[in-house]
N, C-alpha and C positions, 0 to 999 in steps of 0.2 A: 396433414392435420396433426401427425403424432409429432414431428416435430415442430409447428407453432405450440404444443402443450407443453413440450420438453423445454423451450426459451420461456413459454411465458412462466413455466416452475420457477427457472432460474432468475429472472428480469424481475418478476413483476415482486418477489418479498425484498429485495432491495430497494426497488423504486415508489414501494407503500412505507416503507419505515425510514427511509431520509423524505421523502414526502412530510408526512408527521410530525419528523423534527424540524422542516420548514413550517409547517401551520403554527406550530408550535414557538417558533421565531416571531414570526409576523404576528400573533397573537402577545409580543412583547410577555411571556410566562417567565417563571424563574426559572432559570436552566446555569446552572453556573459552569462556565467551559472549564475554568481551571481545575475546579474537581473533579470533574468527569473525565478530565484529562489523565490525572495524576491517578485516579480509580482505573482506567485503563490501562496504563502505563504500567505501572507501580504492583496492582493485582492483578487484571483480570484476564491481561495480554501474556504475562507469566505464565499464569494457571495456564492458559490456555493452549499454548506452548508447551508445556508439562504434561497435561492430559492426553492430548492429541500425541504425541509422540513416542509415551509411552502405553499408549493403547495400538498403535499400531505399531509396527513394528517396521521399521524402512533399510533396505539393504544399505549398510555404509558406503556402498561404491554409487547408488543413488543419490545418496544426502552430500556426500564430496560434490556430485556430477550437478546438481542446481544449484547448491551453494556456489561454487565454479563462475553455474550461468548466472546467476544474481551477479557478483564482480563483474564477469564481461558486458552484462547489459549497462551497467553503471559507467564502464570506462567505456563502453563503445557511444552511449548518449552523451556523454560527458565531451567526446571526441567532435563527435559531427554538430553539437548544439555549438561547441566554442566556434569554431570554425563558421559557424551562420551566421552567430554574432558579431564576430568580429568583422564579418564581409557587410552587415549589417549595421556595423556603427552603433552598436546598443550593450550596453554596461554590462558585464559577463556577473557583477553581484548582484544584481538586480534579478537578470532574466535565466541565468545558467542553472540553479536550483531549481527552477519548477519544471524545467526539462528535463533535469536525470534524474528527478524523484516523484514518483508517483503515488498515487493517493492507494497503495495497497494494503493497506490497514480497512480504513471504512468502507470502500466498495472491492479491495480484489481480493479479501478474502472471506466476505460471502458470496462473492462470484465462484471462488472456485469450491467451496464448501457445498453450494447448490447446485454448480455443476459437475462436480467430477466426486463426492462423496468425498468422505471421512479421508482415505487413500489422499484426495485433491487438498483436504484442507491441511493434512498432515504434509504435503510437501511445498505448502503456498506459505505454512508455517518458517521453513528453512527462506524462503526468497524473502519472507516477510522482515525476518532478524537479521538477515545478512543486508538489507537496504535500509532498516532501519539503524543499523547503527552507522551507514557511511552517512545516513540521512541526520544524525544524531550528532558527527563528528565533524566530516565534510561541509553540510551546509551553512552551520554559523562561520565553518574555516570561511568558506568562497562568499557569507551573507559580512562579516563583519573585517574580512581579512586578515586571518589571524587564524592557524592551526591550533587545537586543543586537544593535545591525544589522551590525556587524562583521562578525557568525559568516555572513550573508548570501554573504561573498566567503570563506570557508573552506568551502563548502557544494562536494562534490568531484564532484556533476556533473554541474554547470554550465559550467565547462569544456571535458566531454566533451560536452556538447548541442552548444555553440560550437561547437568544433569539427567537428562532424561535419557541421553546417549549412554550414560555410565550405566542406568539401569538397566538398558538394554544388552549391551556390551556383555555385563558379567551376570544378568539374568537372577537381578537382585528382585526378591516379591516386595513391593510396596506395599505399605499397611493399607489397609482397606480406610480408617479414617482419613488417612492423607488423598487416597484417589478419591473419597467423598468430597471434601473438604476443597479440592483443586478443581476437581470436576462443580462442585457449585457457584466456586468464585470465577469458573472459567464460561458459565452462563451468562455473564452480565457481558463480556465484553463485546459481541456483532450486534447487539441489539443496543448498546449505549454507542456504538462506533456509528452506526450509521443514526441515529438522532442525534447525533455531537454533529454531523457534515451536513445535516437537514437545518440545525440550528445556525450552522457557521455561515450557508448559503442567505439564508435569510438575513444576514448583517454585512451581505458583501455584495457592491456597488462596483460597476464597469467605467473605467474612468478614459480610457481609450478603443469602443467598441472593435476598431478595425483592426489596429495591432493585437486588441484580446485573440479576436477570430482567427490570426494567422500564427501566432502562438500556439495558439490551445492545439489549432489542426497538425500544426505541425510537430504537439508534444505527442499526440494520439498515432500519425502514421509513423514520426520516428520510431515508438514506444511498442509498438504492433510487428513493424518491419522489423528495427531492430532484435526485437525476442527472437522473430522468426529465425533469422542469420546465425544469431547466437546458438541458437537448438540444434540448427543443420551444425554447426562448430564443434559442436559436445553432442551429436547426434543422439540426442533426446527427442523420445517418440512418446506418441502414448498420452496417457496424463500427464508424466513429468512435461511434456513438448506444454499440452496445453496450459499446466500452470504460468508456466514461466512468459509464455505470448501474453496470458489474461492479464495478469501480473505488472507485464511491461507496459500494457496497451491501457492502464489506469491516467484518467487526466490527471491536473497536477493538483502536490497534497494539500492540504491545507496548512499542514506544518511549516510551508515554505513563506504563506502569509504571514505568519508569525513571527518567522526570523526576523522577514523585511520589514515587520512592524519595529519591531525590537532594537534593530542595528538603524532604521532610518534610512530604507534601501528601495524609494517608491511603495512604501506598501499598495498605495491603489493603481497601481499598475496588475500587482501580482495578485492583488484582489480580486480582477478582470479576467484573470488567467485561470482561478479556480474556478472562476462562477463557470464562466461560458467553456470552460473544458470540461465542468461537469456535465452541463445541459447537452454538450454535443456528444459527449458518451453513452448517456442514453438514448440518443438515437442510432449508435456507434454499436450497442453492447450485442443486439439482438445477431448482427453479422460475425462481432467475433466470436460469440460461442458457438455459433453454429457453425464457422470454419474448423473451431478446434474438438469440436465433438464428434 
């Protein structure tokens, strides 16, 4: 009993508030994605990156040791996804993105926020900026073919990691406006993240059910197994272990629809691949927190 309480803590305020932002779709309401996007991106993912890091404080040899795991999960999915495709005959710019990028923004990092506390969101924070910016750089590389290392140094936060490391580093006091200030703008972002993926589902149509289905499964066990490999690798235990599994084991992002909208890379293919890998991860989620709890 104590722990169906302990999942449904963690399960059920994710799965009410993208819920929402689907009613909220289908009731066709004003929800404008690019602002909410750019509000997230731009402020609230920073702050929030800021706050969290500098309230807690994380040993440097930890924050190397999942940054680390972030890279190896990204080149180890990057690895065995190309290699499926290609055995598969299926276009590595199309389908290669939504396999090694996972939706760790809107659902893995109130997952690990509600599962593993402040401690969990402070280090799902580090996996979240080190795959968001390969996700940032990388996926238009492999969505429009073409590398842009540039966009590397416009990636917004990266800055706020730096920073917050500096202040820990030399044990500088931040002004009390500034942690107010960071700490309010850093309130808005889990609760517009998941009605931004509640909205997005509701506008996203399965245009190949069967290939959706074998996709998505296979972005979830790779995304699960592989974390797991990667942790025994960098023998991360603990909460770090479990960040990094939750992390990996996110279906695929939404931001990957966007690219393929963007370059003209089947977007309703990868449309298919967000919906029904989200739907299967909430039947997916209650297992893996309870392996990694």
């Amino acid at each position: 009993m104590a722990l169906l309480s302990g999942l449904a803590a963690v399960i059920i305020p994710v799965l009410l508030m993208s819920f929402a932002g689907y009613l909220w779709g289908r009731r066709r309401l004003a929800f404008d994605q690019e602002l909410v996007t750019n509000l997230v991106t731009l402020v609230g993912a920073p702050s929030l990156v800021f706050t969290t890091l500098t309230k807690i404080h994380l040993p440097a040899v930890q924050v190397a040791m999942v940054g680390g795991a972030a890279v190896g999960c990204m080149v180890l999915f990057a690895a065995v996804a190309a290699g499926g495709l290609i055995a598969a005959r299926l276009p590595l710019n199309v389908y290669l993105p939504s396999l090694v990028f996972p939706n760790i923004g809107n659902m893995g990092l109130p997952v690990c926020l509600f599962a593993f506390g402040e401690d969990g969101l402070a280090l799902a924070m580090i996996y979240f900026t080190v795959v968001t910016i390969g996700q940032f750089t990388l996926g238009p590389a492999i969505a429009a073919g073409r590398f842009r290392p540039g966009l590397l140094l416009k990636a917004p936060f990266l800055p706020a990691v730096v920073a917050a490391m500096a202040v820990n580093a030399f044990g500088v006091t931040v002004p009390q406006w500034l942690v107010n200030t960071a700490s309010l703008a850093s309130g808005l972002t889990i609760p517009l993240m998941l009605m931004a993926l509640g909205v997005a589902l509701a506008e996203l149509r399965v245009a190949n059910l069967r290939r959706a289905l074998v996709l998505s499964a296979a972005r979830l066990v790779l995304g699960g197994g592989g974390g797991w490999l990667v942790c025994l690798f960098f023998g991360l235990d603990g909460v770090a272990r479990g960040v990094v599994v939750v992390e990996s084991a996110m279906p695929v992002a939404v931001f990957n629809y966007l690219f393929a909208r963007l370059y003209g890379d089947q977007p309703e293919e990868v449309a298919g691949m967000v919906l029904v890998s989200t739907v299967l991860s909430y039947l997916t989620l209650p297992l893996l927190v309870a392996a990694v709890t």
